[in-house]
PDB file of N, CA, C and O in Angstrom:
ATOM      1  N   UNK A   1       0.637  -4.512   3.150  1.00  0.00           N
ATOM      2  CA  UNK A   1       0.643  -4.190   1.742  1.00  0.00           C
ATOM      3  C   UNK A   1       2.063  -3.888   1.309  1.00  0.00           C
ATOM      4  O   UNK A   1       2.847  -3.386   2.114  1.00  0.00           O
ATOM      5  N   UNK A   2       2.368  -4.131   0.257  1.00  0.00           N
ATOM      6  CA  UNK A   2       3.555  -3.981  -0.614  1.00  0.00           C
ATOM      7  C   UNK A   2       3.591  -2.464  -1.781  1.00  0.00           C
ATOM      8  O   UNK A   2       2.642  -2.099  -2.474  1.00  0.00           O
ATOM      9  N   UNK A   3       4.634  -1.961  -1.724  1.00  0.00           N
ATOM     10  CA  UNK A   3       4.967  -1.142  -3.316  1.00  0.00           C
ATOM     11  C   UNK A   3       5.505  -2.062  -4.154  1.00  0.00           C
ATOM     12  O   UNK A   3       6.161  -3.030  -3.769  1.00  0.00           O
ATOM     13  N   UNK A   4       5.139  -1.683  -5.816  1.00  0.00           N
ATOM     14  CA  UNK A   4       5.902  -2.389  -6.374  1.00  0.00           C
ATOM     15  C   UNK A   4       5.653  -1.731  -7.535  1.00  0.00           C
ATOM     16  O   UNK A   4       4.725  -0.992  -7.862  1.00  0.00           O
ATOM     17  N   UNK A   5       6.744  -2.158  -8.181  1.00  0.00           N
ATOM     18  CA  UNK A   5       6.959  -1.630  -9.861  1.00  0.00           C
ATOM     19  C   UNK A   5       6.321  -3.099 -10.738  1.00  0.00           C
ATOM     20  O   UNK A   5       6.359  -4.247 -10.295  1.00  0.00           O
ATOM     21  N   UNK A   6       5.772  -2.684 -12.025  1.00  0.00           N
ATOM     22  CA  UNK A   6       5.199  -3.691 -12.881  1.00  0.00           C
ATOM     23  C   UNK A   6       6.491  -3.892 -13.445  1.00  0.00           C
ATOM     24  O   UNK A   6       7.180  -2.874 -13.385  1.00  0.00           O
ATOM     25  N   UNK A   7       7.284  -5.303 -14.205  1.00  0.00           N
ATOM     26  CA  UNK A   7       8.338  -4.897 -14.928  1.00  0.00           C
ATOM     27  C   UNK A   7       8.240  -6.342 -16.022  1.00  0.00           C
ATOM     28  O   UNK A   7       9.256  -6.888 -16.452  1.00  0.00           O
ATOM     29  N   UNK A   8       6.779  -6.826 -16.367  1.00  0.00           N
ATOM     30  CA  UNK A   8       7.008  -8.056 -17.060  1.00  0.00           C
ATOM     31  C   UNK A   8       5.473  -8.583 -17.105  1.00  0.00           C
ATOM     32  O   UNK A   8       4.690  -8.304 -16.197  1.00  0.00           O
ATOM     33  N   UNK A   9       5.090  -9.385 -18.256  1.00  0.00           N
ATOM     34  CA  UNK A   9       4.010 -10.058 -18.092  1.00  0.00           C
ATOM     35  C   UNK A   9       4.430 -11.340 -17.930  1.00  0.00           C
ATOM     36  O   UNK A   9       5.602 -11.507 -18.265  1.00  0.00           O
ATOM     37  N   UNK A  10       3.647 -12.654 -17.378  1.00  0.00           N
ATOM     38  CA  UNK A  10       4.009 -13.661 -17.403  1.00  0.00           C
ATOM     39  C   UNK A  10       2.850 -14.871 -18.015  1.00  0.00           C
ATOM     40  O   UNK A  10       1.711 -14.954 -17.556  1.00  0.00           O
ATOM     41  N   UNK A  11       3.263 -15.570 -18.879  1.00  0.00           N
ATOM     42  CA  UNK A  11       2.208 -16.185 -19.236  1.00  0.00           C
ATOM     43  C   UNK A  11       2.560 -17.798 -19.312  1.00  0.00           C
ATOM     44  O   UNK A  11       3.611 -18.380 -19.581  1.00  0.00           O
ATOM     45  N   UNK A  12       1.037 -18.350 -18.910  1.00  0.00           N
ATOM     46  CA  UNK A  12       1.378 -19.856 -18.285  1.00  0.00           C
ATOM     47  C   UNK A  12       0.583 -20.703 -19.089  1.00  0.00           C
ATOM     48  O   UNK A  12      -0.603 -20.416 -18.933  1.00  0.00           O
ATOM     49  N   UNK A  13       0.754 -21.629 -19.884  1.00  0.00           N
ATOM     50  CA  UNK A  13       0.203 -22.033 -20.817  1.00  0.00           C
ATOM     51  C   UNK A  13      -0.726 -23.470 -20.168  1.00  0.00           C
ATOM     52  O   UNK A  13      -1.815 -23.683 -20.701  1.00  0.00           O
ATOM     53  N   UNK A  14      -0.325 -24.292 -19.183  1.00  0.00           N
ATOM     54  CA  UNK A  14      -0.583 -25.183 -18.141  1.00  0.00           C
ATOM     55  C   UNK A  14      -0.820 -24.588 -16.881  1.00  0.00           C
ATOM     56  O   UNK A  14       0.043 -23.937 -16.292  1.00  0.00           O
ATOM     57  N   UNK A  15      -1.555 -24.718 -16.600  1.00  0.00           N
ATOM     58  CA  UNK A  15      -1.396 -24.285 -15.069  1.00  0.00           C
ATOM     59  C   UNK A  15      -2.938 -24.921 -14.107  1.00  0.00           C
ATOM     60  O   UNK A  15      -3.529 -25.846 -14.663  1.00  0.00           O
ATOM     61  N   UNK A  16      -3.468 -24.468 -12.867  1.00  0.00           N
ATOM     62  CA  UNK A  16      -4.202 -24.474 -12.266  1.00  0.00           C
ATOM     63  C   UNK A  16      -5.877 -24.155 -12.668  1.00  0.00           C
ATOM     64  O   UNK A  16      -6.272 -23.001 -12.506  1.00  0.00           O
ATOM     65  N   UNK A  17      -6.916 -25.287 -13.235  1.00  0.00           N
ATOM     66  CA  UNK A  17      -8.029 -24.816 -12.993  1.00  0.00           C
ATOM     67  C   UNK A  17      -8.777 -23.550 -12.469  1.00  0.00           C
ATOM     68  O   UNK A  17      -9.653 -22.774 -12.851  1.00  0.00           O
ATOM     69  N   UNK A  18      -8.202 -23.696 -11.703  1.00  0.00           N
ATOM     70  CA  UNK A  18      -8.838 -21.565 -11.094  1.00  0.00           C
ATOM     71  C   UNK A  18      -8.049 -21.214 -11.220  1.00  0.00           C
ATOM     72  O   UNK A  18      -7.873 -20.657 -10.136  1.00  0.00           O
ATOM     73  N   UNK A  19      -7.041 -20.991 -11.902  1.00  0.00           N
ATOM     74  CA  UNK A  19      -6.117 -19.817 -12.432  1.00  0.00           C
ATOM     75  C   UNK A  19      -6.683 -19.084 -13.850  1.00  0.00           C
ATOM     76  O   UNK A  19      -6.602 -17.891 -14.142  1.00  0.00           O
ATOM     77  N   UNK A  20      -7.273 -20.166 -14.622  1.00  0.00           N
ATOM     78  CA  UNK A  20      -7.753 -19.637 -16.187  1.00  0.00           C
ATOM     79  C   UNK A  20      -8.544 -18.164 -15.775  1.00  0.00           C
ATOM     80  O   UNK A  20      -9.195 -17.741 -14.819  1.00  0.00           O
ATOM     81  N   UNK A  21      -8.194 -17.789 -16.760  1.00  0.00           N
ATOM     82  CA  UNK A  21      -8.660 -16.288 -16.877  1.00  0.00           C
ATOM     83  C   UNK A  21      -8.021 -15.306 -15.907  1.00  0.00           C
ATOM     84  O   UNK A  21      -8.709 -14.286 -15.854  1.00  0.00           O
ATOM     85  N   UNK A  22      -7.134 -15.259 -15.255  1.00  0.00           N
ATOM     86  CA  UNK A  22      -6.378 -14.633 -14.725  1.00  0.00           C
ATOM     87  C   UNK A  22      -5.074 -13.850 -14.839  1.00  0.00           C
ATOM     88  O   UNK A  22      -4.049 -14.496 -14.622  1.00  0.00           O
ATOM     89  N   UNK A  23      -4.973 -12.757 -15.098  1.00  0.00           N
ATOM     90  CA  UNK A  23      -3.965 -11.924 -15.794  1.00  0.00           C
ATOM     91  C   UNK A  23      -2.286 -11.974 -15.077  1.00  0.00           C
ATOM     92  O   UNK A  23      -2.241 -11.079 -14.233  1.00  0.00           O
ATOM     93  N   UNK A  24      -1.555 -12.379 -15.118  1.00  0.00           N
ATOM     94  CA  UNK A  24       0.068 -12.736 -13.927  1.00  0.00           C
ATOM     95  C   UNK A  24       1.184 -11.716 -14.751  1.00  0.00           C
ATOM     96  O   UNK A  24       1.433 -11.745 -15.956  1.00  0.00           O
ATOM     97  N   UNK A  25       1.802 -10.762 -13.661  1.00  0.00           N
ATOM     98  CA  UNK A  25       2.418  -9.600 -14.247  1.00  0.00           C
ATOM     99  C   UNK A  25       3.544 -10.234 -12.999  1.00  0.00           C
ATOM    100  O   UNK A  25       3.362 -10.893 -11.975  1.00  0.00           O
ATOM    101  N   UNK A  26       4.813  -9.642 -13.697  1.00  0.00           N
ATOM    102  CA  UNK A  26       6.046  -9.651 -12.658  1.00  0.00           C
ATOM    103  C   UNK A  26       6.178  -8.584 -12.091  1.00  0.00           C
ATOM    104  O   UNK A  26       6.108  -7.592 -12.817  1.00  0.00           O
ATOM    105  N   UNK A  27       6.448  -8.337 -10.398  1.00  0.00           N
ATOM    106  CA  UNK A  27       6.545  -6.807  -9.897  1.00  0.00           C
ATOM    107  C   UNK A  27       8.138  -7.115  -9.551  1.00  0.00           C
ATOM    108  O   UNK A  27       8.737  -8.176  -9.730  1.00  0.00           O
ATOM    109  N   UNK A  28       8.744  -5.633  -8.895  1.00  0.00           N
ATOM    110  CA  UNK A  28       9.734  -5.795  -8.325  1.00  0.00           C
ATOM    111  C   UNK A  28       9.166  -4.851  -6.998  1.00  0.00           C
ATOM    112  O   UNK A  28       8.276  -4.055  -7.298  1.00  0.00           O
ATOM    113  N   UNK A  29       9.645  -4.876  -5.427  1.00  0.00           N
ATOM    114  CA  UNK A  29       9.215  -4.511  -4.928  1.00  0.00           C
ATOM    115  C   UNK A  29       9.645  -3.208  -4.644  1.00  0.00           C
ATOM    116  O   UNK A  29      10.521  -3.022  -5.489  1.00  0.00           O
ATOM    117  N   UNK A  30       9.562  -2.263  -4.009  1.00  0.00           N
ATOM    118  CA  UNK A  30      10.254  -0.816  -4.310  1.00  0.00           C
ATOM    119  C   UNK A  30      10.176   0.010  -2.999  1.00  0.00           C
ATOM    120  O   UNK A  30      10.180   1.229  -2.831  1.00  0.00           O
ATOM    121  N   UNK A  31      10.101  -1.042  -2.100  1.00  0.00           N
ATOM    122  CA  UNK A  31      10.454  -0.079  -0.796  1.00  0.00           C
ATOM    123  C   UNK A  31      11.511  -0.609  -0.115  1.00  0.00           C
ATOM    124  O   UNK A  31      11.914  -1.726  -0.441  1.00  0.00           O
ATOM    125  N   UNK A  32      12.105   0.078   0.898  1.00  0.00           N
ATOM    126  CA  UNK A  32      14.030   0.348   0.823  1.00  0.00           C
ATOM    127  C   UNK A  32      13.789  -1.335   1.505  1.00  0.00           C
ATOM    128  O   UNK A  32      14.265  -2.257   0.843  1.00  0.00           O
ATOM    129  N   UNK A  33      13.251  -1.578   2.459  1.00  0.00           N
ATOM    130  CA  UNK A  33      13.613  -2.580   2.878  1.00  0.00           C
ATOM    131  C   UNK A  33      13.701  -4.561   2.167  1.00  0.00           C
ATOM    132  O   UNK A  33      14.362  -5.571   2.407  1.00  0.00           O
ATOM    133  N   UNK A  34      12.537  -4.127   1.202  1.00  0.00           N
ATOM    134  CA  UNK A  34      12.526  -5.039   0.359  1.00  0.00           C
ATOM    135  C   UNK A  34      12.985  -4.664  -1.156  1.00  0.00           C
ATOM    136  O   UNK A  34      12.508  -5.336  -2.070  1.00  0.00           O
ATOM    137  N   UNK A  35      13.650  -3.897  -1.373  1.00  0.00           N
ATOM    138  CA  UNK A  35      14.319  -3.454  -2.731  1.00  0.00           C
ATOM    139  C   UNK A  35      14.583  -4.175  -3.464  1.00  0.00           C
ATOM    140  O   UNK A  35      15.713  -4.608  -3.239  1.00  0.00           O
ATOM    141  N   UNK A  36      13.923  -4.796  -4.702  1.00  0.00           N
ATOM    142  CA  UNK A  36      14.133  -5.379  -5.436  1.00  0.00           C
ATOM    143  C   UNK A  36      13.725  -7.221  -5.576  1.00  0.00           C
ATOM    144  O   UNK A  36      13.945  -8.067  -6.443  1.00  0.00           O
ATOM    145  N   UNK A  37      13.146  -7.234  -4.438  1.00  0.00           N
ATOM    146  CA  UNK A  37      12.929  -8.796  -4.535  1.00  0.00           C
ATOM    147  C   UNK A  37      11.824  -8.709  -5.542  1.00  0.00           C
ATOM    148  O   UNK A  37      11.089  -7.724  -5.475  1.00  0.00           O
ATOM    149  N   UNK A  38      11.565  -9.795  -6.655  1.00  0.00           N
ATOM    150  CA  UNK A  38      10.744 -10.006  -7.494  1.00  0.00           C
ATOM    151  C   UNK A  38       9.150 -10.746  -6.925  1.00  0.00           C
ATOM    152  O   UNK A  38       9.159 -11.093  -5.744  1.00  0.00           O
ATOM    153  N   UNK A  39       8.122 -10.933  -7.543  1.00  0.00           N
ATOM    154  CA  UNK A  39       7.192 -11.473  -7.417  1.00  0.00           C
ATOM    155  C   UNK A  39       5.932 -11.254  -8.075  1.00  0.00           C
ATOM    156  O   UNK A  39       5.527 -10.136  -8.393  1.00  0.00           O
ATOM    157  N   UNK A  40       5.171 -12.582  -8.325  1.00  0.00           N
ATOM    158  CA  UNK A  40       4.050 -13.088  -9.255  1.00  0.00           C
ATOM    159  C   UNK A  40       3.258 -12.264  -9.162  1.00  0.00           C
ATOM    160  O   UNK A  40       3.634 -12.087  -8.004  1.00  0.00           O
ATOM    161  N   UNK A  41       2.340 -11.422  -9.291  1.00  0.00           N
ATOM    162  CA  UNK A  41       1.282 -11.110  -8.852  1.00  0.00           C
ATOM    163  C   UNK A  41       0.149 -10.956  -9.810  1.00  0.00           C
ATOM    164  O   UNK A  41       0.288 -10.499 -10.944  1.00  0.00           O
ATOM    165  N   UNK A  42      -1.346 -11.490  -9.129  1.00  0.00           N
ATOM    166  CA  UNK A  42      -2.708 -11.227 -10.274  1.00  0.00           C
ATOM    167  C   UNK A  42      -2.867  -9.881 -10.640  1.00  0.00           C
ATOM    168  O   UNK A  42      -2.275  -9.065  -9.935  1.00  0.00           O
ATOM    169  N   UNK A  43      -3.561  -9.447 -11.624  1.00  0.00           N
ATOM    170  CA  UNK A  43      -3.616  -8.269 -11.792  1.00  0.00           C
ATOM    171  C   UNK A  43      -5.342  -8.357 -12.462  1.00  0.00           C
ATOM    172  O   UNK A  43      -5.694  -8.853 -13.532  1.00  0.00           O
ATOM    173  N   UNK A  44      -6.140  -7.731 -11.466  1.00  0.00           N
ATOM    174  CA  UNK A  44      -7.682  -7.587 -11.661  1.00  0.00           C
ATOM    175  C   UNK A  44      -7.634  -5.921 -11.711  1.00  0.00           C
ATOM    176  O   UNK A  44      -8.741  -5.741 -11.203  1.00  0.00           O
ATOM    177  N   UNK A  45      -7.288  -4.989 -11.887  1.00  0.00           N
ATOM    178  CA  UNK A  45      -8.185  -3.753 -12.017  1.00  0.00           C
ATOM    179  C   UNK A  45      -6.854  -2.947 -13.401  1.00  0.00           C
ATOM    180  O   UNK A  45      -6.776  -1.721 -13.470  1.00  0.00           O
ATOM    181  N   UNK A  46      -6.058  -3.759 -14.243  1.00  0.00           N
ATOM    182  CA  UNK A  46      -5.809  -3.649 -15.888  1.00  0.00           C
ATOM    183  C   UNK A  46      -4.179  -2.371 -15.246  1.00  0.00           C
ATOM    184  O   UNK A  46      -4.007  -1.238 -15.695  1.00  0.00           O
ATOM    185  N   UNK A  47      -3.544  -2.848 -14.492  1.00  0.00           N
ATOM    186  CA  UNK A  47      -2.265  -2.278 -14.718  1.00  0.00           C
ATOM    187  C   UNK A  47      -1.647  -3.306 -15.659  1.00  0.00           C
ATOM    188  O   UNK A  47      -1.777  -4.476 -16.019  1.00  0.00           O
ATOM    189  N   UNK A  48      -0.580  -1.744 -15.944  1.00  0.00           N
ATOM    190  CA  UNK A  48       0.509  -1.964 -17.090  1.00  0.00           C
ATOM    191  C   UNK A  48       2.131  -1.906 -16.203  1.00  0.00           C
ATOM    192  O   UNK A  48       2.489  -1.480 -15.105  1.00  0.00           O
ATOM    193  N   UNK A  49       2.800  -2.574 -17.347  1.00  0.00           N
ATOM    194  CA  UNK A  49       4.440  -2.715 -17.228  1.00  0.00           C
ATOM    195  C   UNK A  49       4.639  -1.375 -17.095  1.00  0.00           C
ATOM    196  O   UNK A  49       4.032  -0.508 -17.723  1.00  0.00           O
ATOM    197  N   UNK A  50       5.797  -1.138 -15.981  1.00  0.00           N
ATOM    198  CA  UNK A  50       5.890   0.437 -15.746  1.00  0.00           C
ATOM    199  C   UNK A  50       5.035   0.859 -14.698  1.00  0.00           C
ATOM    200  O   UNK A  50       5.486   1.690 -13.909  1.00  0.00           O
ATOM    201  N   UNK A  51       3.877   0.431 -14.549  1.00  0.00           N
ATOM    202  CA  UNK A  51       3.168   1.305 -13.358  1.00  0.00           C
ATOM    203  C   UNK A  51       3.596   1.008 -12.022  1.00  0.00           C
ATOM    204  O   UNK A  51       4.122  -0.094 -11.866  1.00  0.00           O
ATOM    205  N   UNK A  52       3.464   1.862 -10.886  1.00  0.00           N
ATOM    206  CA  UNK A  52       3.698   1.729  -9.508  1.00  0.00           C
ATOM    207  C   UNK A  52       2.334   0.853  -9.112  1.00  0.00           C
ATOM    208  O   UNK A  52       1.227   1.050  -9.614  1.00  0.00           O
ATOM    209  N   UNK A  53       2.583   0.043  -8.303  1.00  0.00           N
ATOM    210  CA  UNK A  53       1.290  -0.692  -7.452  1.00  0.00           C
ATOM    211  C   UNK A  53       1.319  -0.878  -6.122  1.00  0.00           C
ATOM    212  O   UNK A  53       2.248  -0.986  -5.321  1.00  0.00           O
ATOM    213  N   UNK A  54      -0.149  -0.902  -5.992  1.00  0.00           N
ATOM    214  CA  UNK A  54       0.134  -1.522  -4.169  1.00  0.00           C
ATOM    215  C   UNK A  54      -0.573  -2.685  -4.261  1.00  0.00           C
ATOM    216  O   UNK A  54      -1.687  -2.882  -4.747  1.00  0.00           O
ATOM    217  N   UNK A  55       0.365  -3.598  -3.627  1.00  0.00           N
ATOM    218  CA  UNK A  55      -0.151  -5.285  -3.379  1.00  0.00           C
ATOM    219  C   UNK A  55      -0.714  -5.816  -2.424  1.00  0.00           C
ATOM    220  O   UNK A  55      -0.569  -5.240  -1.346  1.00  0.00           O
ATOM    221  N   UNK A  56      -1.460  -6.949  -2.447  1.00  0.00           N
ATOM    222  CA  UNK A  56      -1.964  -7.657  -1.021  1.00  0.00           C
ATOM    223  C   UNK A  56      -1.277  -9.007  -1.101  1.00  0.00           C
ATOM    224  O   UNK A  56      -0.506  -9.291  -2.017  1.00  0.00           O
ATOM    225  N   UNK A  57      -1.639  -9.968   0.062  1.00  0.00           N
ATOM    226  CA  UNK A  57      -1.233 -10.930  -0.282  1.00  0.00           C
ATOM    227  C   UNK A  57      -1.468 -11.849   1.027  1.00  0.00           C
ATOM    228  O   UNK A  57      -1.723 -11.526   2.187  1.00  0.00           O
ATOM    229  N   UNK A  58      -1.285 -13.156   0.400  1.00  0.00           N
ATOM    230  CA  UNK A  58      -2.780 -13.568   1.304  1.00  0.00           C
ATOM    231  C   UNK A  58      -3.913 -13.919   1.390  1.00  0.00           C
ATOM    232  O   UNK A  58      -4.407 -14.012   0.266  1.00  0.00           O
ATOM    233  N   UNK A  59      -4.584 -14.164   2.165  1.00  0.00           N
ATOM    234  CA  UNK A  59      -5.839 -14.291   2.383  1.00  0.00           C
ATOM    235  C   UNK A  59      -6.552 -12.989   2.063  1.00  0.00           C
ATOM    236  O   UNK A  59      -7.725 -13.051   1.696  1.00  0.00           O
ATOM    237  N   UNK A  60      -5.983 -11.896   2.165  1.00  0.00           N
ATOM    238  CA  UNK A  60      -6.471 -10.745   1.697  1.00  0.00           C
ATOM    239  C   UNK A  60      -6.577 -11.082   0.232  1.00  0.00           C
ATOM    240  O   UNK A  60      -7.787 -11.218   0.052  1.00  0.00           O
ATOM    241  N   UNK A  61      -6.090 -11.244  -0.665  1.00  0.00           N
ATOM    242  CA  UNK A  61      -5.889 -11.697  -1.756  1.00  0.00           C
ATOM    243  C   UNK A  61      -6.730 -12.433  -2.786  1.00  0.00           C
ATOM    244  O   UNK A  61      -7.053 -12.332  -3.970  1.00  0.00           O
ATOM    245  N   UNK A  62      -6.912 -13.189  -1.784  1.00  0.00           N
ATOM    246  CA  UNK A  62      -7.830 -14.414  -1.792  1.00  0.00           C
ATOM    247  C   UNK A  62      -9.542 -13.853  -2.150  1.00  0.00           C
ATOM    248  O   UNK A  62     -10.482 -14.259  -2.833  1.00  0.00           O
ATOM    249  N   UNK A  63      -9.379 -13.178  -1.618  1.00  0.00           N
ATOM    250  CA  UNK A  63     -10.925 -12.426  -1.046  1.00  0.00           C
ATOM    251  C   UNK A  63     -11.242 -11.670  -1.838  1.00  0.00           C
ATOM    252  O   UNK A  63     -12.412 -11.476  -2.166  1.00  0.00           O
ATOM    253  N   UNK A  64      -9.966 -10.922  -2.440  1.00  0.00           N
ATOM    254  CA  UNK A  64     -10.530  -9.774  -3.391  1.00  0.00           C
ATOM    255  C   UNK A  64     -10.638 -10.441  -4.674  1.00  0.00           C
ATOM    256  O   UNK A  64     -10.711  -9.730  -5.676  1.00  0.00           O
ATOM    257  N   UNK A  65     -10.660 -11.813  -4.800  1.00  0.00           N
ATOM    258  CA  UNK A  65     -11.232 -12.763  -6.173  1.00  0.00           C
ATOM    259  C   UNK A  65     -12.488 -13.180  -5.801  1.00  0.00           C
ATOM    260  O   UNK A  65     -13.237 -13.460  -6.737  1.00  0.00           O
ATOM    261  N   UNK A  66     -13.009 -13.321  -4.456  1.00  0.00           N
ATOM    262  CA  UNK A  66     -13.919 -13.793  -3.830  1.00  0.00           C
ATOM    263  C   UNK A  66     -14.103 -15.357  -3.952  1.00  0.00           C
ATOM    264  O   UNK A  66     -15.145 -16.013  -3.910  1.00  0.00           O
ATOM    265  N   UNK A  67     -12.650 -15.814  -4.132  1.00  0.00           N
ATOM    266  CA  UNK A  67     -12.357 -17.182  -3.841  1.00  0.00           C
ATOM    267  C   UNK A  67     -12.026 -17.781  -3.163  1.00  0.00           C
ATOM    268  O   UNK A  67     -11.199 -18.404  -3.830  1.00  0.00           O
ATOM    269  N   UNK A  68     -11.968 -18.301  -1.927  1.00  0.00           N
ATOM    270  CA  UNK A  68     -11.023 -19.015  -0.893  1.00  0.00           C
ATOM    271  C   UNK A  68     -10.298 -20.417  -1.421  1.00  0.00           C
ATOM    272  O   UNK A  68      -9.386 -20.972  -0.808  1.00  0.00           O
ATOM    273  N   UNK A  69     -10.900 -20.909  -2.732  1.00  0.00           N
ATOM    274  CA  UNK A  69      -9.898 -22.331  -3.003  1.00  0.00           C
ATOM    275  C   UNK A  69      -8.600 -21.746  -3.975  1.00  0.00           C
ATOM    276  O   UNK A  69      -7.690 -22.572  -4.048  1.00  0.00           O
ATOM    277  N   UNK A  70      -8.378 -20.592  -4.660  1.00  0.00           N
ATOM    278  CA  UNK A  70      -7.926 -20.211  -6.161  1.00  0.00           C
ATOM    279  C   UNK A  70      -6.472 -19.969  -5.012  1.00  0.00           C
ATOM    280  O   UNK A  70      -6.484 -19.372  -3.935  1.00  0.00           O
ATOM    281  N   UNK A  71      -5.374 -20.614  -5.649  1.00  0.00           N
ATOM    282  CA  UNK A  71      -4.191 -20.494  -5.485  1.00  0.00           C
ATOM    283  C   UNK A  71      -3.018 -19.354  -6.271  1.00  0.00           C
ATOM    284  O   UNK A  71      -2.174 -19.431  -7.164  1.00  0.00           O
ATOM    285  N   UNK A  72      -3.527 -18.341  -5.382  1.00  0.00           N
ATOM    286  CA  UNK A  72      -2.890 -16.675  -5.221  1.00  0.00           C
ATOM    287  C   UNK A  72      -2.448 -16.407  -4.305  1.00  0.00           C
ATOM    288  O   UNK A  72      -3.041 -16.845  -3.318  1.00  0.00           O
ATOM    289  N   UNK A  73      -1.502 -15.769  -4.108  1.00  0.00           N
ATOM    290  CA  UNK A  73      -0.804 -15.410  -2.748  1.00  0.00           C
ATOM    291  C   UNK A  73      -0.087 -14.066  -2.340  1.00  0.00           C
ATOM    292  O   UNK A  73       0.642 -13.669  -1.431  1.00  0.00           O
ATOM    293  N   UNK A  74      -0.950 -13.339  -4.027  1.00  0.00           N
ATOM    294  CA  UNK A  74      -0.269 -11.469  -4.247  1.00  0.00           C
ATOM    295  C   UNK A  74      -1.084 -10.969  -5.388  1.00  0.00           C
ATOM    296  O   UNK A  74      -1.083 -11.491  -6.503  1.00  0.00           O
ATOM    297  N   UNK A  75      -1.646 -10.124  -5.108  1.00  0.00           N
ATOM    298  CA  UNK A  75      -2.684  -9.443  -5.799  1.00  0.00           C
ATOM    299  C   UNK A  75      -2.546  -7.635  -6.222  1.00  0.00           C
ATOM    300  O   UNK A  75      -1.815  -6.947  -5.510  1.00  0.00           O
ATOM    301  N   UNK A  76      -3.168  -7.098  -7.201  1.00  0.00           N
ATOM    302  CA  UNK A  76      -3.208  -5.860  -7.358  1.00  0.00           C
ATOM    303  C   UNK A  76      -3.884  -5.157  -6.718  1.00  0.00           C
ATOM    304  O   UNK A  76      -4.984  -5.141  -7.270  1.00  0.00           O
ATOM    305  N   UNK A  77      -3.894  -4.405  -5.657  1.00  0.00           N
ATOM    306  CA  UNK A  77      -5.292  -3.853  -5.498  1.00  0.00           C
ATOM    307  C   UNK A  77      -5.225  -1.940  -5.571  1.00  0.00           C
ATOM    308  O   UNK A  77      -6.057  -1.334  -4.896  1.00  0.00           O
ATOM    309  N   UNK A  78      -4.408  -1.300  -6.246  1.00  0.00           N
ATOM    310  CA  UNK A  78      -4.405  -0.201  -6.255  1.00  0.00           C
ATOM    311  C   UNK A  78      -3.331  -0.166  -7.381  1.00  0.00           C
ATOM    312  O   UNK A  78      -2.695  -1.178  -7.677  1.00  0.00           O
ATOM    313  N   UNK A  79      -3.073   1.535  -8.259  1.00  0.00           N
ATOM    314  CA  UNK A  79      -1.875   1.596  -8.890  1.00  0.00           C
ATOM    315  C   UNK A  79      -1.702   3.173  -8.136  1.00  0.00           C
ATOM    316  O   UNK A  79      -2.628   3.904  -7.787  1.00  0.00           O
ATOM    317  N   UNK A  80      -0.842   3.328  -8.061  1.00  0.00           N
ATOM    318  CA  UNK A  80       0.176   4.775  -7.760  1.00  0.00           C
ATOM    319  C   UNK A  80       0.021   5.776  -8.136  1.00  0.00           C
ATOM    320  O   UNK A  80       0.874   5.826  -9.022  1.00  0.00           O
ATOM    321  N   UNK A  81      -0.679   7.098  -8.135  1.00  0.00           N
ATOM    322  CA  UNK A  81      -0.329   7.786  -9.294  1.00  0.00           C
ATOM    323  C   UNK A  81       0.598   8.609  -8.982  1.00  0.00           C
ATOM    324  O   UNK A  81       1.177   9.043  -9.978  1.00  0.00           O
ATOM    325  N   UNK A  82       1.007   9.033  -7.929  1.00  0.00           N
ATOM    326  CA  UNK A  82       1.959  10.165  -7.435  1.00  0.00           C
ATOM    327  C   UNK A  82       2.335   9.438  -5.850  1.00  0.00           C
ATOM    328  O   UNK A  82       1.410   8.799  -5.349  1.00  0.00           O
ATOM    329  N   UNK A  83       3.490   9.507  -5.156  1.00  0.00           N
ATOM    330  CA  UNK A  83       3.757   9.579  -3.983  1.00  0.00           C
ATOM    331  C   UNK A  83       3.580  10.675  -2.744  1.00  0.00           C
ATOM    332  O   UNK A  83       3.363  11.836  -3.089  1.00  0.00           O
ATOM    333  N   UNK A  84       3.627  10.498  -1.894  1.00  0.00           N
ATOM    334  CA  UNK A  84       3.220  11.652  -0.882  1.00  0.00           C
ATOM    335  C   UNK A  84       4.574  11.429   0.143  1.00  0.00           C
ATOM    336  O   UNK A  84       5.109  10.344   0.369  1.00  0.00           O
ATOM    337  N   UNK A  85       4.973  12.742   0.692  1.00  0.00           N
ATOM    338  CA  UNK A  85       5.345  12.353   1.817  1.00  0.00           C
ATOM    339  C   UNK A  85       4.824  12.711   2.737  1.00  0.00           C
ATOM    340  O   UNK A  85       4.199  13.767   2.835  1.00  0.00           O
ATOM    341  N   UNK A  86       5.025  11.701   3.775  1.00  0.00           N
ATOM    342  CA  UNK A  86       4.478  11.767   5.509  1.00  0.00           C
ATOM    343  C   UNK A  86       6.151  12.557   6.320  1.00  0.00           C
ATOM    344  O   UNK A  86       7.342  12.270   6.207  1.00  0.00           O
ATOM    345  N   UNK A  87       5.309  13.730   7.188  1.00  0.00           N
ATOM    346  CA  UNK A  87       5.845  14.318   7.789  1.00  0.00           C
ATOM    347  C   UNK A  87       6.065  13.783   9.471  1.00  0.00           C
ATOM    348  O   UNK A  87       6.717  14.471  10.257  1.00  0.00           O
TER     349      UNK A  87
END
């Protein structure tokens, strides 16, 4: 799984048959090692620009549409509300 910041909506006017109806937000990623790399991701449970998320991606991904043909490869599956630290 991934952190990531929401920082964009993206909207596709052409695209993929099983993509219709599918919501595409831009993240940036937000943990030290991947800092900042960008990426597509679906968004099924209604985050916003600004929120923290945790991503899947994958076949995990895949699953939580309950699609195996729909061409996704990063998904929403949680938002952030506070961080914790591990001791």
């Amino acid at each position: 799984m991934i952190l990531g910041k929401l920082i964009g909506n993206i909207w596709a006017t052409r695209k993929s048959e099983e993509l219709n109806g599918l919501k595409f937000m831009l993240a940036e990623e937000i943990c030290e090692n991947r800092k900042g790399k960008r990426l597509v991701v679906v968004d099924i449970i209604g985050a916003g620009i600004g929120d923290r998320v945790i991503i899947t991606m994958g076949s995990s991904a895949r699953e939580m549409l309950g699609r195996e043909n729909v061409p996704v490869d990063a998904i929403i599956v949680g938002i952030i509300d506070e961080d914790c630290e591990i001791k």
